[in-house]
N, C-alpha and C positions, 0 to 999 in steps of 0.2 A: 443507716443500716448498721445493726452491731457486728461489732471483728471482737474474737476471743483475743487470747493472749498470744496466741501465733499468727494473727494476723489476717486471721481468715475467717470465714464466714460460719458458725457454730454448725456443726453438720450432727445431724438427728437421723434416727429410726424410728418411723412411726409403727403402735402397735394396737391393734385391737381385735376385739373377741364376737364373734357372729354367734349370738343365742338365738337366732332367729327373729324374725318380723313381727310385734304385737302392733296396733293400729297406730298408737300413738309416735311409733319409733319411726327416726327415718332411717333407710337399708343400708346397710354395713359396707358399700362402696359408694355412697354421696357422703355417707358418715366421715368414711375415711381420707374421702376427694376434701372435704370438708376442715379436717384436721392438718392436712398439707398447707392448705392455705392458711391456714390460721397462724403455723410455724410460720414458712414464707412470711407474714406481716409479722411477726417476731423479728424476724431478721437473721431465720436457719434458711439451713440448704439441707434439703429433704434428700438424703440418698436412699433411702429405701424404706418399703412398707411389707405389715406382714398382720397375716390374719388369719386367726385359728376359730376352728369351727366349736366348739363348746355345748354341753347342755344345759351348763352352771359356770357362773365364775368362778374361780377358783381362790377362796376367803384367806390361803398365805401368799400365792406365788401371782393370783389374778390370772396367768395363764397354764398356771400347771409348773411344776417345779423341773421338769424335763424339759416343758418347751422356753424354760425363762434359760435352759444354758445353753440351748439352739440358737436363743436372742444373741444372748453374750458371744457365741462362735461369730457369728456374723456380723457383730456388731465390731469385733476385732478386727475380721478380714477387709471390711470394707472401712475403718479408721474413723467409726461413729465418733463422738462427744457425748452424745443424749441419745436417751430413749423416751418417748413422750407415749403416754396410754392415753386411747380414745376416752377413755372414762373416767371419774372421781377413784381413788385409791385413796384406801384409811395407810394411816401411820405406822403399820406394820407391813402395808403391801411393799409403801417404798422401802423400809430398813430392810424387807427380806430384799424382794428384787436387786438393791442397789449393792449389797452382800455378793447376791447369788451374780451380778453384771459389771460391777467393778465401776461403773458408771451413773453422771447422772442420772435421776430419772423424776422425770416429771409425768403430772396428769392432765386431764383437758381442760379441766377446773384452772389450775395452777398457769398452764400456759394464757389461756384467755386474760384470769389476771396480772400475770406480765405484761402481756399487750396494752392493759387499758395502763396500768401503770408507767408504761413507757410515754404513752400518746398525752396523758391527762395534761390540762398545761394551767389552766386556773386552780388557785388555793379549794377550791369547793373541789373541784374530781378531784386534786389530788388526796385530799382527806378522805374522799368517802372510797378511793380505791385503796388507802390503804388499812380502813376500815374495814374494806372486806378481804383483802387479804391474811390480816391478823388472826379475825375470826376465823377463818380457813385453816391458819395453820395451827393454832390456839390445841386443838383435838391431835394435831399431830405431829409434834415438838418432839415426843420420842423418836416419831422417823425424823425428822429432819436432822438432829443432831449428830447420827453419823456422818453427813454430809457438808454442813455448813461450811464447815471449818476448810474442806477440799473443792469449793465449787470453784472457787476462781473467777466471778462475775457471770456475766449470760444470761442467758434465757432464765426465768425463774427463781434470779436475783433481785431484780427492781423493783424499787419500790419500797418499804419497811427496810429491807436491806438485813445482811446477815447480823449484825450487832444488836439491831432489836430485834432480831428471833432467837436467839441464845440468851435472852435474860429472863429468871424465871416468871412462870403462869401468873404471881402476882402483879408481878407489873407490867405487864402486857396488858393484863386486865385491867389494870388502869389508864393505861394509854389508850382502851378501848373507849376507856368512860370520858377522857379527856377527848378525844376523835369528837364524839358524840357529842359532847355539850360546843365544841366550836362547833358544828355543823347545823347545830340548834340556834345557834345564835347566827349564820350563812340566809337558813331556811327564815327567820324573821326580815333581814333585810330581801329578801326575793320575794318575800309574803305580800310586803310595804311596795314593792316594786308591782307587785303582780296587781295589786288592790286599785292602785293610780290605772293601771292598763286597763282594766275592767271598769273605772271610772267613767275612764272618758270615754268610753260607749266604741272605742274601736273594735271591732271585731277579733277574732282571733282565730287565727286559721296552723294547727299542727300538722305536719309533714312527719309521718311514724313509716313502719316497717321495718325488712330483710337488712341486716348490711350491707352495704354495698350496691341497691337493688338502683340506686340512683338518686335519693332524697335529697342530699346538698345540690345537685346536680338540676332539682329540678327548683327549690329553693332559686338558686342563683337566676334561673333563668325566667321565675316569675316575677323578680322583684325588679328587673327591669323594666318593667312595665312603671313602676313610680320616676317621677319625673327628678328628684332629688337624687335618681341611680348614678353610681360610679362603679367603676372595677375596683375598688378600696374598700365595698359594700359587698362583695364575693366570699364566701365562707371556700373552706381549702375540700378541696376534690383531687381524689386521687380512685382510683380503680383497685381498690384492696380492701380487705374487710378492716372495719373500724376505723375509716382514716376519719372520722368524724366523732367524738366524744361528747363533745364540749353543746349544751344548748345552745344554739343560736336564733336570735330576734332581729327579725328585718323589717324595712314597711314595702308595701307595694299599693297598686290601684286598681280598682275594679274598675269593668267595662262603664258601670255607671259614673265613674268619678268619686267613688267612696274610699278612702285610705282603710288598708289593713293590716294586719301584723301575723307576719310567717315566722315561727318557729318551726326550727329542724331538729330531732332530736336522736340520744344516740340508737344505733342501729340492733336489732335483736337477734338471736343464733338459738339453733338450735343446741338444747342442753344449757343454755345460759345459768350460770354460776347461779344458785339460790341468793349465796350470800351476796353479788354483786347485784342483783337487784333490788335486793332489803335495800343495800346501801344506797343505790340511787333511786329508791322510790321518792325521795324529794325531788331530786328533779324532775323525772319520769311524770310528778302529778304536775307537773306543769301540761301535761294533756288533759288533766280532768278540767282546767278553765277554757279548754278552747272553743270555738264554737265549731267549727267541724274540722274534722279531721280526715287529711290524704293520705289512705291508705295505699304505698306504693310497691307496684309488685316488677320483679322483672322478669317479662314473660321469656326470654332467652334461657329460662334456668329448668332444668331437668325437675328440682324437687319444687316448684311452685307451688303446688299445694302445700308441703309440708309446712313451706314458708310463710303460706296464708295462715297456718293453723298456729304456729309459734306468737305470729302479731296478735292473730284476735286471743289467743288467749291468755295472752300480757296484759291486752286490753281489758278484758275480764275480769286478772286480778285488782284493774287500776280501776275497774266499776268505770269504763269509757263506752261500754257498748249500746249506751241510750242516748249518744250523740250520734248526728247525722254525718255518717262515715261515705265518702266518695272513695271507691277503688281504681285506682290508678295503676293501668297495665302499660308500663313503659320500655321504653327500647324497642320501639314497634320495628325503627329504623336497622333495625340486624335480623328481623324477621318479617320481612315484607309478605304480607296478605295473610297472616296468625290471627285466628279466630280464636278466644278464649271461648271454650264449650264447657267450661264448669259451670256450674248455678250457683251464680252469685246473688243474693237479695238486695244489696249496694247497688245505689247508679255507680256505673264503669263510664271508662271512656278507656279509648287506647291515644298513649302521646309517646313522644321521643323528646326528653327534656334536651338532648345534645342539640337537635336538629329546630327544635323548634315547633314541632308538628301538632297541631290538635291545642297546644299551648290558649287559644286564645275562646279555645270554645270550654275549655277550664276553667279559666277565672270566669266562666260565664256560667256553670254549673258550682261555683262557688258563693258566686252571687244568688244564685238561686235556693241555696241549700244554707244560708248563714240564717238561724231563728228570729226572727223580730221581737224584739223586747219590747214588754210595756210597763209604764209607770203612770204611778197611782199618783195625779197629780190638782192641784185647784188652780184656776184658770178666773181671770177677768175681762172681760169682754166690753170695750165700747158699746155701746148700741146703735152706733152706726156701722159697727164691724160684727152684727148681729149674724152674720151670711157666715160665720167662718163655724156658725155650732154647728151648721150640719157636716163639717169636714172631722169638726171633734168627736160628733156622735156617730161616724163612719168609723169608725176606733174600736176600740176593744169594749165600749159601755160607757155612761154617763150614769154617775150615783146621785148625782142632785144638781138642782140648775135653782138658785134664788135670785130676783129681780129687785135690784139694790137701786139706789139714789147713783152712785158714781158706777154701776154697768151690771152684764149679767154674770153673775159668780157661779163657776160650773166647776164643780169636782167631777175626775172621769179620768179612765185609764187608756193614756194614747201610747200611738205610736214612739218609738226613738223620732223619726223622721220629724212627726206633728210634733214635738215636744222641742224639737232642734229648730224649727221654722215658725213656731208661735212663742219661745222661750219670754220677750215681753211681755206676753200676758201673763206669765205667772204670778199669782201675788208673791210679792217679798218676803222674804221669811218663811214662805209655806209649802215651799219645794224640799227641803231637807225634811221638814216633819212629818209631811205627809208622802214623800215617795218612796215607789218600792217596784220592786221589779216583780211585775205580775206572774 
């Protein structure tokens, strides 16, 4: 947890502006419930929130030039440090505010990437957070530069760090181009890694959604199911948004006895930063290889819809919504007998990844819902093992069957399974040339 320079816990005023409800928005007090927490995993102490009614934003002060010295009076009496705004603020919002309040002042944008900047712990997130960070403040180096110099550390320090935000737009912009080409050479070796994984015909199964809604949580508790499981093999859970950054790859086992491979990845929010998802959309396509994806919700939460609508349409931009998506309604066990009555078009299930509950009829709907691959393969056949072509022509098609001196030579597009349990018959050399995944 961060302690400012007097040794105590960074204390914030949270601020934002109700222009009313358009469909896409979620309401100005989940909004706000929402920004609290996000500080709290910062590492402030939330002493007070305030929210003014508006028709418009207000393009110098964001809430009016009146009500930004009403901020300041109360921001004195009660011994604030920061004021954090619900919303993105350009470069003149913070120089006037911080003018008119005498105080830090961050936005929602800025705080979130603190957070991940805090959290990031591999050479990959830490570049790609401070990737977007940069860009973020790149447009607004005017505002920042009253400030830099008197922040003192905290919330909205981390990360790039004040040194390289006071060195001019040019080389920032090159630190941009420098970020970007090692991140390009990151995304080659996970490419080479991801390519081997898709090889060897393991399955692959993505665990997306909410922050916090449970993901690592249920990750951990699927992969006990493989037999090489330990508690060394447990990705880190903690009950706070983003304690989870970092992609992680486990194996586990299906009900059948098939090995698979669970990636968890990081969790999504409402308003999520533009530029921090440019920056991770390398990782993030590590959902476009999966073969199905656990869409997790936690039906405990007030804005569950909103929260369905932020995944899938992440999903959307990552072109994931033509994979076979299982929605997973969890934490059943803090709401005993909750009927989800939305219309979902996803098989659902309800589980409680803490508890255990329902866990095992999952990997049983996962088994069910992983695509079956076929490859375009040439086969030789004994002709005393003449019985096995009607298993191959059970398959996806036979292109040609020739009745040779040394057996019957059949090209035909089978199963992974047939292709894994007659792999001998293949002729030699004629498995790379001729296969493909149908």
């Amino acid at each position: 947890m961060f302690e400012n320079k007097e040794n105590h816990r960074e204390r914030v005023l949270v601020v934002g502006v109700d222009v009313g409800i358009r469909k896409s928005d979620i309401d100005i007090e989940s909004s706000m419930k929402e920004l609290e927490e996000l500080a709290e995993a910062a590492g402030a102490e939330v002493i007070g929130s305030v929210v003014q009614k508006r028709e418009r934003i207000d393009a110098v002060f964001y809430v009016g030039k009146g009500k930004a010295e009403e901020i300041r009076n109360a921001a004195e009496e009660l011994d604030v440090d920061t004021v954090i705004f619900n919303n993105e603020l350009s470069g003149a919002q913070i120089r006037n505010l911080e003018k008119a309040m005498d105080r830090k002042i961050l936005d929602r944008t800025s705080l979130i990437l603190d957070i991940f900047a805090n959290r990031a712990a591999s050479r990959e997130g830490k570049l790609q957070v401070e990737l977007a960070q940069l860009k973020y403040r790149l447009p607004r180096l005017v505002g920042f530069s009253n400030h830099l110099s008197r922040l003192g550390g905290g919330i909205g320090t981390r990360g790039p760090g004040e040194q390289k935000l006071e060195i001019d737009r040019r080389h920032i912009l090159g630190r941009i181009h420098d970020i970007e080409k090692q991140i390009r050479e990151l995304e080659k070796v996970r490419s080479m890694k991801r390519k081997q994984r898709i090889e060897s015909n393991t399955p692959i199964v993505a665990i997306v959604g909410y922050t916090n809604a449970g993901k690592s949580t249920l990750l951990n508790s699927l992969i006990k199911s493989d037999e090489d499981y330990g508690p060394e093999k447990d990705v880190f859970v903690k009950d706070m948004l983003f304690a989870t950054l970092e992609t992680s790859l486990r194996k586990g086992t299906l009900p059948g006895g098939r090995e698979f491979i669970l990636t968890d990845t990081v969790g999504f929010v409402s308003k999520l930063p533009t530029k921090l998802v440019e920056a991770f959309k390398g990782t993030l396509e590590e959902v476009k290889y999966a073969d199905v994806l656990l869409h997790v919700l936690d039906i405990t939460n007030e804005d569950l819809e909103l929260q369905m609508k932020t995944t899938m349409d992440i999903l959307r931009d990552l072109d994931c919504l033509d994979k076979p998506i299982i929605t997973v309604l969890n934490k059943c066990d803090k709401n005993e007998g909750y009927e989800l009555m939305y219309s979902i078009d996803d098989p659902k299930i309800m589980i409680s990844a803490k508890t255990g509950y329902n866990l095992d009829k999952l990997l049983e709907m996962i088994e069910e819902h992983i695509p079956e691959k076929y490859h375009r393969i040439k086969f030789l056949l004994p002709y005393d093992e003449s019985g096995l072509m009607s298993i191959i022509f059970g398959d996806k098609g036979v292109e040609s069957i020739e009745y040779k001196q040394e057996g019957i030579e059949i090209l035909a597009s089978v199963s992974e399974k047939t292709k894994s349990k007659y792999r001998k018959y293949v002729i030699e050399g004629m498995e790379e040339e001729v296969e493909e995944e149908f």
